[in-house]
N, CA and C of each residue as an Amber inpcrd file, in Angstrom:
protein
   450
   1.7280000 -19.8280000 -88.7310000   0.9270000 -18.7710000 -88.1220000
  -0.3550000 -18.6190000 -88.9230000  -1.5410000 -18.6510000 -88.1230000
  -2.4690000 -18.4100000 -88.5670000  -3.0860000 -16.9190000 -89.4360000
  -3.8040000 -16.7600000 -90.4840000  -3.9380000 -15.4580000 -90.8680000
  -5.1070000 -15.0980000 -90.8600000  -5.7100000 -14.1940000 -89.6080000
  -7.2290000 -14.0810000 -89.2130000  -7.5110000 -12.7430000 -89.2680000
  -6.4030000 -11.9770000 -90.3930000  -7.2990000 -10.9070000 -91.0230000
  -8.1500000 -10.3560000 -91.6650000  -8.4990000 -11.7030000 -92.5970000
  -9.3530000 -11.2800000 -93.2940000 -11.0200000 -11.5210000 -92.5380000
 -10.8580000 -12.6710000 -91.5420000 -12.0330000 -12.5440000 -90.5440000
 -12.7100000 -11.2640000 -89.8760000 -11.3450000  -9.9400000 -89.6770000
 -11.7210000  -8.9310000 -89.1540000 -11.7820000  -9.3300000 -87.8030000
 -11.2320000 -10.4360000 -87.4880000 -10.9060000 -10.3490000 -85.4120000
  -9.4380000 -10.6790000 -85.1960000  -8.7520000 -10.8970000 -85.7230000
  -7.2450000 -10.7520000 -85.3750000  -7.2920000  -9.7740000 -84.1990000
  -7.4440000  -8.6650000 -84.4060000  -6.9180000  -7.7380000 -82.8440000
  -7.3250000  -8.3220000 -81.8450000  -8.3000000  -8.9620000 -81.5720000
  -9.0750000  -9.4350000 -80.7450000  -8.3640000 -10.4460000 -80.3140000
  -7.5810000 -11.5270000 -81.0550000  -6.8340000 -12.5680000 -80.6020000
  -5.5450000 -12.1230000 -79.9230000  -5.1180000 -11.0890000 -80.9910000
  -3.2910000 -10.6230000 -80.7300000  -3.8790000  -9.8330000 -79.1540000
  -4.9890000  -9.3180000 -78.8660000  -4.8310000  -8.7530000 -77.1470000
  -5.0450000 -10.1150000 -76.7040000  -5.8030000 -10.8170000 -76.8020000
  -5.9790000 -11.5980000 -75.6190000  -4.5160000 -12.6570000 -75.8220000
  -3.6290000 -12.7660000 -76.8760000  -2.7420000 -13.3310000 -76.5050000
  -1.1700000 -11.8560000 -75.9190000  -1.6260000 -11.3400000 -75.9830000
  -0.5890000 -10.1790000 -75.3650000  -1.1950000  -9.8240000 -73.8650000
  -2.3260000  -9.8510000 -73.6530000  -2.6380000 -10.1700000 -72.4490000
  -2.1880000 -11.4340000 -71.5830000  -2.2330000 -12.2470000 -71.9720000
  -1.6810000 -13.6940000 -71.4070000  -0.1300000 -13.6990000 -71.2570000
   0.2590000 -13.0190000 -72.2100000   1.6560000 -12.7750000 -72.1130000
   2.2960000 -11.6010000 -70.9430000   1.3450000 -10.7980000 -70.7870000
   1.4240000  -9.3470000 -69.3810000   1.4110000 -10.0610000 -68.6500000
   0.6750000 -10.7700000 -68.3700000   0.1480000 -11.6270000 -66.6870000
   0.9370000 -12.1480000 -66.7370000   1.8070000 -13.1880000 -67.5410000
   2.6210000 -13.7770000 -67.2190000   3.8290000 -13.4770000 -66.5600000
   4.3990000 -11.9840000 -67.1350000   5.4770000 -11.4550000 -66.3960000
   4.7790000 -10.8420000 -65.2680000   3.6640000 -10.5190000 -65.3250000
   3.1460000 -10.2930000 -63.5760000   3.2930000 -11.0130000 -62.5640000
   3.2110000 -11.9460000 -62.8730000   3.0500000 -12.8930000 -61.9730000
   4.4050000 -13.6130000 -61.4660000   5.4300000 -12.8640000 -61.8280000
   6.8390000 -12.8870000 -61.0240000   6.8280000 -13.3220000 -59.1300000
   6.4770000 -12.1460000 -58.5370000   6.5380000 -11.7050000 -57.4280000
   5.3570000 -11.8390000 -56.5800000   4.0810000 -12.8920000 -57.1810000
   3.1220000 -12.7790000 -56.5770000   2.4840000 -14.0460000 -55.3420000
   2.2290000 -13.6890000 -54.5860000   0.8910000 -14.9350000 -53.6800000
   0.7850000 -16.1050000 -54.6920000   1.1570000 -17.1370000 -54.2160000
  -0.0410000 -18.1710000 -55.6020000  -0.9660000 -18.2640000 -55.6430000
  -2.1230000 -17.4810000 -55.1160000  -3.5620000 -16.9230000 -54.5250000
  -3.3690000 -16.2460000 -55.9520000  -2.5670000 -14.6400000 -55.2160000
  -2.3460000 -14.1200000 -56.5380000  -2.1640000 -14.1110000 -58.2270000
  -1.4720000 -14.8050000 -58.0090000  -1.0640000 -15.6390000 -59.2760000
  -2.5020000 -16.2570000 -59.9850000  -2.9600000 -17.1560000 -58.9460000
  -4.2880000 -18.0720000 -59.7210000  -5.2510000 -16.5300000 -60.4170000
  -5.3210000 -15.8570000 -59.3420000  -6.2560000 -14.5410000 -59.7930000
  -5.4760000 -13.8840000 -61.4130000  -4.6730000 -13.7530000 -61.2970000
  -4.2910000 -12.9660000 -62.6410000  -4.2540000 -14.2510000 -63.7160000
  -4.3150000 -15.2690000 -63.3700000  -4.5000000 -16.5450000 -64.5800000
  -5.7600000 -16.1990000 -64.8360000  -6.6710000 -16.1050000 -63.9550000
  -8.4330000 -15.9270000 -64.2840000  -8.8720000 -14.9180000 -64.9910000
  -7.5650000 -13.8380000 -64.9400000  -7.5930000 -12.5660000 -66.0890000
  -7.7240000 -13.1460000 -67.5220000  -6.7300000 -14.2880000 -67.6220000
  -6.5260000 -14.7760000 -69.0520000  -7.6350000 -15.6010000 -69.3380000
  -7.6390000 -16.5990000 -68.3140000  -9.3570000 -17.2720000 -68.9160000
 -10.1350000 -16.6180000 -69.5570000 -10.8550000 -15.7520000 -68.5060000
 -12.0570000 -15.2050000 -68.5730000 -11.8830000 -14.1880000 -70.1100000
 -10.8420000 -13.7040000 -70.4750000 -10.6050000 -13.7550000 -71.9670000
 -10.2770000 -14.3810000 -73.2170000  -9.9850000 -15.4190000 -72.7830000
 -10.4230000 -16.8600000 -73.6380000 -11.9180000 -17.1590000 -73.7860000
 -12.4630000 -17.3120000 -72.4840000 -13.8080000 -17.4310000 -72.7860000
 -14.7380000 -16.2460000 -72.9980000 -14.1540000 -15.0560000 -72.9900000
 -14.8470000 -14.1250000 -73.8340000 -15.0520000 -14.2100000 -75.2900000
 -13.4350000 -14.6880000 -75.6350000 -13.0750000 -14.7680000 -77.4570000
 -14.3680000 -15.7070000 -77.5160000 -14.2070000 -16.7340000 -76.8060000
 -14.3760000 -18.2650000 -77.4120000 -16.8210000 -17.6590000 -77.7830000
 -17.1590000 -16.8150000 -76.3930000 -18.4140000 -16.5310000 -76.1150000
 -18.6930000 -15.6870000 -77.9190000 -17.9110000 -14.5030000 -78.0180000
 -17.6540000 -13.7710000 -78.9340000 -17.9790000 -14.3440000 -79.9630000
 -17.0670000 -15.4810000 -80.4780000 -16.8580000 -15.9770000 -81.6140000
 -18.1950000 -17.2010000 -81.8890000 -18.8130000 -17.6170000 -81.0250000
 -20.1210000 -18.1220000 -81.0400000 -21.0260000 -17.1370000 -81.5900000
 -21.2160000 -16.1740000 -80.6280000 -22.0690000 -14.8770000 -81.2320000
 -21.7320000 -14.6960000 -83.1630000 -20.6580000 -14.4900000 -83.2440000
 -20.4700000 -13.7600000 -84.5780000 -20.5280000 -14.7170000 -85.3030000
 -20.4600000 -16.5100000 -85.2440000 -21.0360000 -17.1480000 -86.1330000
 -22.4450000 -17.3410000 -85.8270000 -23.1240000 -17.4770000 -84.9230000
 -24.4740000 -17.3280000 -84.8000000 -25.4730000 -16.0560000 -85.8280000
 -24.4790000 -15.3090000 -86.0900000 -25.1040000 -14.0860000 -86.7530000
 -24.5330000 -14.0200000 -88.6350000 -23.7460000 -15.4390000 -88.4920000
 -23.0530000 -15.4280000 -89.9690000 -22.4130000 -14.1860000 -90.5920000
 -21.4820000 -14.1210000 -89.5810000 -20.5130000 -13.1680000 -89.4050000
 -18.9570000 -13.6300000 -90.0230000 -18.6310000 -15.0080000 -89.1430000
 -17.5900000 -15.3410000 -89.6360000 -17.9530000 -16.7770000 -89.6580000
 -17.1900000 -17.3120000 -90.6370000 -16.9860000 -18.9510000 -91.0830000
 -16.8760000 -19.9870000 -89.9280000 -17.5140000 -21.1230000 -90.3080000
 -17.1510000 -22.1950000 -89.2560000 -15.6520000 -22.3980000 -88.8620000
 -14.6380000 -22.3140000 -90.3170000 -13.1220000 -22.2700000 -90.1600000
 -12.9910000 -22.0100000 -88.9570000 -13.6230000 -20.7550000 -88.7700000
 -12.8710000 -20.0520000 -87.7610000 -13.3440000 -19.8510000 -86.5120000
 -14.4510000 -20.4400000 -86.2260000 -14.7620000 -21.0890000 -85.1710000
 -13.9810000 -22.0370000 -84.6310000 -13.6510000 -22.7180000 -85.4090000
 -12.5890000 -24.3780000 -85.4300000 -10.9990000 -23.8370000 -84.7720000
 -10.6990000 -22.5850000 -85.5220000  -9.6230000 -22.2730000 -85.2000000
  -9.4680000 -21.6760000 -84.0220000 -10.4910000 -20.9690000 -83.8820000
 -10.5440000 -20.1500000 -82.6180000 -10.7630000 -20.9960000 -81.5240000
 -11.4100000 -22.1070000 -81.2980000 -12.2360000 -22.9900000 -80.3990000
 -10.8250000 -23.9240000 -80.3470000  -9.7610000 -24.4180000 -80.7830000
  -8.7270000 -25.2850000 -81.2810000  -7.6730000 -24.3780000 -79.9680000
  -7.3230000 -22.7060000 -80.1400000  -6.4310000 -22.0430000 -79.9260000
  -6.8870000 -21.7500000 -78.1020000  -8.0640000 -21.8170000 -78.2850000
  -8.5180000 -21.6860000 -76.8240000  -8.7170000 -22.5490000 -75.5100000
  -8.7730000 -23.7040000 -75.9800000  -8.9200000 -24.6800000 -75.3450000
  -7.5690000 -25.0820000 -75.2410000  -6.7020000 -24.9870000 -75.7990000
  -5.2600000 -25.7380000 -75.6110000  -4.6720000 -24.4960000 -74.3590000
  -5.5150000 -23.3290000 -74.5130000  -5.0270000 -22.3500000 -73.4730000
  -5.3960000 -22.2640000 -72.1380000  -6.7070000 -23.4090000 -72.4880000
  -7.5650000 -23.0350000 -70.6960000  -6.8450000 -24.4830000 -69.8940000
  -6.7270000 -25.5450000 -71.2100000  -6.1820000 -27.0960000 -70.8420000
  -5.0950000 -26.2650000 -69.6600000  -3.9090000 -25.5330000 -70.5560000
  -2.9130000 -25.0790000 -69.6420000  -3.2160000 -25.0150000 -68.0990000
  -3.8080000 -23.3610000 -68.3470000  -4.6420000 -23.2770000 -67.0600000
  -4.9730000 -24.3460000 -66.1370000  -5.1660000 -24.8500000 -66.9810000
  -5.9580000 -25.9960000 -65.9180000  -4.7720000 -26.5860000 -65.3820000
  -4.0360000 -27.0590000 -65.5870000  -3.1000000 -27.6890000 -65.6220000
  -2.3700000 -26.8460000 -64.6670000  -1.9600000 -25.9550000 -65.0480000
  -1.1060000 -24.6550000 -64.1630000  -1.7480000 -24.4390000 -62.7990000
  -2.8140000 -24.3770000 -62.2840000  -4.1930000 -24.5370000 -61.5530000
  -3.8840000 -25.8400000 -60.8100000  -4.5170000 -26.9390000 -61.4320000
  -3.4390000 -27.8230000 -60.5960000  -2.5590000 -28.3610000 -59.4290000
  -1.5670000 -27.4590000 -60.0600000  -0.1790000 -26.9610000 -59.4610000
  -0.1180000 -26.1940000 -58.5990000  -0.7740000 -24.7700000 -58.8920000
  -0.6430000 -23.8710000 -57.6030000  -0.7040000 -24.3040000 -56.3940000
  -0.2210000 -23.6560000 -55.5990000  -0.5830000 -24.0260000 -53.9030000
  -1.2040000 -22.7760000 -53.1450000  -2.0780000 -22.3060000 -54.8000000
  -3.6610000 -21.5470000 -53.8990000  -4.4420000 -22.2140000 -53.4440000
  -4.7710000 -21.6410000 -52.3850000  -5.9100000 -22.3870000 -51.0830000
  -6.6860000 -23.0600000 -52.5020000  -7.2260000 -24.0720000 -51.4220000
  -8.0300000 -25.0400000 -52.3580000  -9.4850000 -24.3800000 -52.7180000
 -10.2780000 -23.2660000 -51.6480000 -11.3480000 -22.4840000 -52.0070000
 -11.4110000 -21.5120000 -53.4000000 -10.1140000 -21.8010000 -53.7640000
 -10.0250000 -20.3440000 -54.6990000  -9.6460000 -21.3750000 -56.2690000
  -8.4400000 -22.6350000 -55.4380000  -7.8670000 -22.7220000 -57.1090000
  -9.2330000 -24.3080000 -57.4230000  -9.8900000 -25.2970000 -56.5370000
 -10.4840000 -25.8610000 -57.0350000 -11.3610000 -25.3160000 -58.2310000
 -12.4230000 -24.4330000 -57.2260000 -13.7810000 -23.6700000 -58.3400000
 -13.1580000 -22.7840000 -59.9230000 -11.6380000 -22.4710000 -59.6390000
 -11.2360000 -21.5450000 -60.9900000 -10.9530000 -23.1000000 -62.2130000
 -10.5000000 -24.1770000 -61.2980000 -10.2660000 -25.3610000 -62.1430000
 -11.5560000 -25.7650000 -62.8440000 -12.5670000 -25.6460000 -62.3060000
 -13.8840000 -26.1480000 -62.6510000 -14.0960000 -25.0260000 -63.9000000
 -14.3910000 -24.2560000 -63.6630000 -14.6800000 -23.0990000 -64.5760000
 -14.0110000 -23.3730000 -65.8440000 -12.5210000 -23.2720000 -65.3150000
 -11.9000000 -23.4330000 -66.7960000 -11.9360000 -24.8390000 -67.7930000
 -11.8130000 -25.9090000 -67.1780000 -12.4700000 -27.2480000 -67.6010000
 -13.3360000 -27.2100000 -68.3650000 -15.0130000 -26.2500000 -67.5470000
 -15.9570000 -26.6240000 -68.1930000 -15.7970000 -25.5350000 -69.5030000
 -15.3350000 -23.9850000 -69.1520000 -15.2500000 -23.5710000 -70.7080000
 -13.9870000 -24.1620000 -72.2020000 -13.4620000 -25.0800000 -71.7110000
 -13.3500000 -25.8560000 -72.3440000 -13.7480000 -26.9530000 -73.2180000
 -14.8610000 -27.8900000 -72.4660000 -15.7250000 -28.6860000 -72.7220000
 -16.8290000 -27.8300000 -73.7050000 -17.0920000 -26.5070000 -73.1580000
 -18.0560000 -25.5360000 -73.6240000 -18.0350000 -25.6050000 -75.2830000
 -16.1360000 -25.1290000 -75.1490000 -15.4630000 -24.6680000 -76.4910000
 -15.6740000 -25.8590000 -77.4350000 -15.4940000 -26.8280000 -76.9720000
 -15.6660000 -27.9550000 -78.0220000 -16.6240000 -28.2090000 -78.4660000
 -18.0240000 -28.4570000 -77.4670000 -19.4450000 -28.1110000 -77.9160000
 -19.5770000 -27.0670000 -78.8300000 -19.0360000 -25.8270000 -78.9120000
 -19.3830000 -25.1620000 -79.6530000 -18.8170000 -25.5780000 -81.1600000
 -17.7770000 -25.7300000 -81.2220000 -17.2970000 -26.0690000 -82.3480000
 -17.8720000 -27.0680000 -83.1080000 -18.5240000 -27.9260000 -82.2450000
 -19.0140000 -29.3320000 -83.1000000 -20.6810000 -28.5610000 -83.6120000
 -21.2920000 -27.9730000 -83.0600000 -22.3740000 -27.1280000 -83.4820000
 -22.3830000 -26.4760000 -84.5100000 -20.9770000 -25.6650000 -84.3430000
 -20.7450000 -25.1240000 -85.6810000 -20.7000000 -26.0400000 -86.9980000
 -19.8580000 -27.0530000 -86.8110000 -19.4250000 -27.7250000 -87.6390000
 -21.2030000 -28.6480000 -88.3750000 -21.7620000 -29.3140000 -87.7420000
 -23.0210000 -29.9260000 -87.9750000 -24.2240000 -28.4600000 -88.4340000
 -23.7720000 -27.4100000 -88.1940000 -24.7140000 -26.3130000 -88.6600000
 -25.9620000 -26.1740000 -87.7000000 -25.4600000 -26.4220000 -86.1670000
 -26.4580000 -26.1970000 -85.5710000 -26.7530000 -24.6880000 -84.7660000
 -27.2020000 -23.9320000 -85.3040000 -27.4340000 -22.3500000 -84.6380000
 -28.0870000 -22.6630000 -83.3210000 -29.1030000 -23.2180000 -82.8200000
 -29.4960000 -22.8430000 -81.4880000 -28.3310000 -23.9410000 -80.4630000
 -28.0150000 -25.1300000 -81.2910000 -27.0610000 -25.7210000 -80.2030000
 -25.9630000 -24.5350000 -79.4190000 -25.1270000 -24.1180000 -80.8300000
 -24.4250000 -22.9600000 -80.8500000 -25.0000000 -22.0400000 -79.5830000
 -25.7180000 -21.2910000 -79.5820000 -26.6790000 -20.1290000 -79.2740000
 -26.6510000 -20.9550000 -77.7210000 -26.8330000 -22.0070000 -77.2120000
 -27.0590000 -22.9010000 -76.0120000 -25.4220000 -22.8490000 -75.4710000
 -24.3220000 -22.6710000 -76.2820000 -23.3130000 -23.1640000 -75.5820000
 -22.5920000 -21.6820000 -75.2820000 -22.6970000 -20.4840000 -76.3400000
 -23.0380000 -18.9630000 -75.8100000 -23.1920000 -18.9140000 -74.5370000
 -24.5080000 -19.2830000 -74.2230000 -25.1490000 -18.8280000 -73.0030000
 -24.4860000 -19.5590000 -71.7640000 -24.1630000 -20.5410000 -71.6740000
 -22.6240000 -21.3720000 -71.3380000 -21.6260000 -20.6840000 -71.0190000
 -21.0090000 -20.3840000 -71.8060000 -20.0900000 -19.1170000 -71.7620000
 -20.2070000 -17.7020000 -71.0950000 -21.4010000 -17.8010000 -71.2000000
 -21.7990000 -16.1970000 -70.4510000 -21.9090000 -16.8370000 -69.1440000
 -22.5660000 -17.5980000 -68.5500000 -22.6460000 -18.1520000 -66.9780000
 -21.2710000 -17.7850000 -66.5400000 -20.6910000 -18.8240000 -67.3130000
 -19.3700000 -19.1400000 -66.8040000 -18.4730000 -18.1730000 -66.9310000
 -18.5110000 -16.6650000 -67.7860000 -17.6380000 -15.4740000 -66.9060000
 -18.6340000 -14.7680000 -66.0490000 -19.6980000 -15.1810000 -65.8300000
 -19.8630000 -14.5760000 -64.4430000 -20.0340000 -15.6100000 -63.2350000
 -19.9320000 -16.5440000 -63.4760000 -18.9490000 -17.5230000 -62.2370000
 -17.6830000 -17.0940000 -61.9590000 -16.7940000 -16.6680000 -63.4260000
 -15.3460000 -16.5490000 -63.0510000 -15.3670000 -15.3510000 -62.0640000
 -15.6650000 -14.5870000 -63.1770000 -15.3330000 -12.9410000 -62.3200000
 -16.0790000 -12.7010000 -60.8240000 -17.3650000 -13.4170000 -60.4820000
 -18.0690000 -13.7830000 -59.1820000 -16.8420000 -14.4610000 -58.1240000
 -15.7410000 -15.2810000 -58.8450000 -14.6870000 -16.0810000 -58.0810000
 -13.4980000 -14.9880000 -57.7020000 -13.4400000 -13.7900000 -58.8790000
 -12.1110000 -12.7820000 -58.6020000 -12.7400000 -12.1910000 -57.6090000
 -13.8410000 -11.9340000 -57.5190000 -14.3220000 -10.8670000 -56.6950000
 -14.3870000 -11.3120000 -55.3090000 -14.8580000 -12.6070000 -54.8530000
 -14.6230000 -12.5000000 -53.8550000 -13.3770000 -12.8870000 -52.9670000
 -12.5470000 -13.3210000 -53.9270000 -11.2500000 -13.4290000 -53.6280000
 -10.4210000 -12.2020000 -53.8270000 -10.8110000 -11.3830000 -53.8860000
  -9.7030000 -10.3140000 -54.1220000  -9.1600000  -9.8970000 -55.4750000
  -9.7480000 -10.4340000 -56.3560000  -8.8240000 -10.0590000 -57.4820000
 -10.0680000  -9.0720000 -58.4700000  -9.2140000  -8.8190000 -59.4230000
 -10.3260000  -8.1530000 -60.2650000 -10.7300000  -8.5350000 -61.4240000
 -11.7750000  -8.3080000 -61.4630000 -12.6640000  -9.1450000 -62.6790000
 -12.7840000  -7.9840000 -64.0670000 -13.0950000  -8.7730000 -64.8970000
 -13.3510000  -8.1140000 -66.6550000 -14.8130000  -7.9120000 -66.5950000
């Protein structure tokens, strides 16, 4: 287990992984429409962390480490998604474009990390803004599908 207290964002991880963990028992009884929508709950907080954690090393806030770690923990979560996405047998209007999204903040996440890692601030700062598109693509996708956005 990782120890990301002394970073000062641990809470930040333990919701968005206790969030992922709610939806999951939500998603018992639901539409697989439904379902894809409350997965896009969890993304779009992955790629908040992942947006977040760009910002706060951009501002030499927190260590590349933990960029690495954070960017490592997130991407193995959207891969899922993706993967889970996939699978569903939500209409193809709803689960293709959430597949895309999550893919690319994936691809995003890794860009960022390698920025970090080479010490590049505006690359960094470029893949941010990446991240920001792309939760308002996501939440643009809950919305008009019915679900609700962050």
């Amino acid at each position: 287990m990782w120890n990301l207290y002394p970073l000062g964002l641990h809470p930040l991880l333990r919701t968005a992984l206790a969030a992922a963990a709610g939806l999951c028992l939500a998603c018992s009884s639901q539409s697989p429409q439904e379902k894809l929508l409350d997965t896009a709950q969890t993304a779009s907080s992955w790629i908040a962390t992942l947006r977040m954690t760009g910002e706060q090393w951009g501002a030499n806030s927190v260590p590349t480490s933990f960029v690495e770690t954070t960017v490592k923990a997130a991407r193995s979560e959207l891969e899922q998604e993706a993967d889970d996405a996939a699978k569903s047998k939500a209409p193809p209007e709803v689960r293709d474009p959430f597949r895309q999204i999550v893919t690319e903040a994936k691809d995003v996440g890794k860009r960022l990390s390698q920025a970090a890692e080479e010490n590049d601030r505006s690359g960094a700062a470029r893949e941010v803004g990446r991240l920001a598109a792309l939760q308002e693509q996501l939440a643009a996708l809950q919305k008009r599908n019915g679900g609700e956005s962050q």
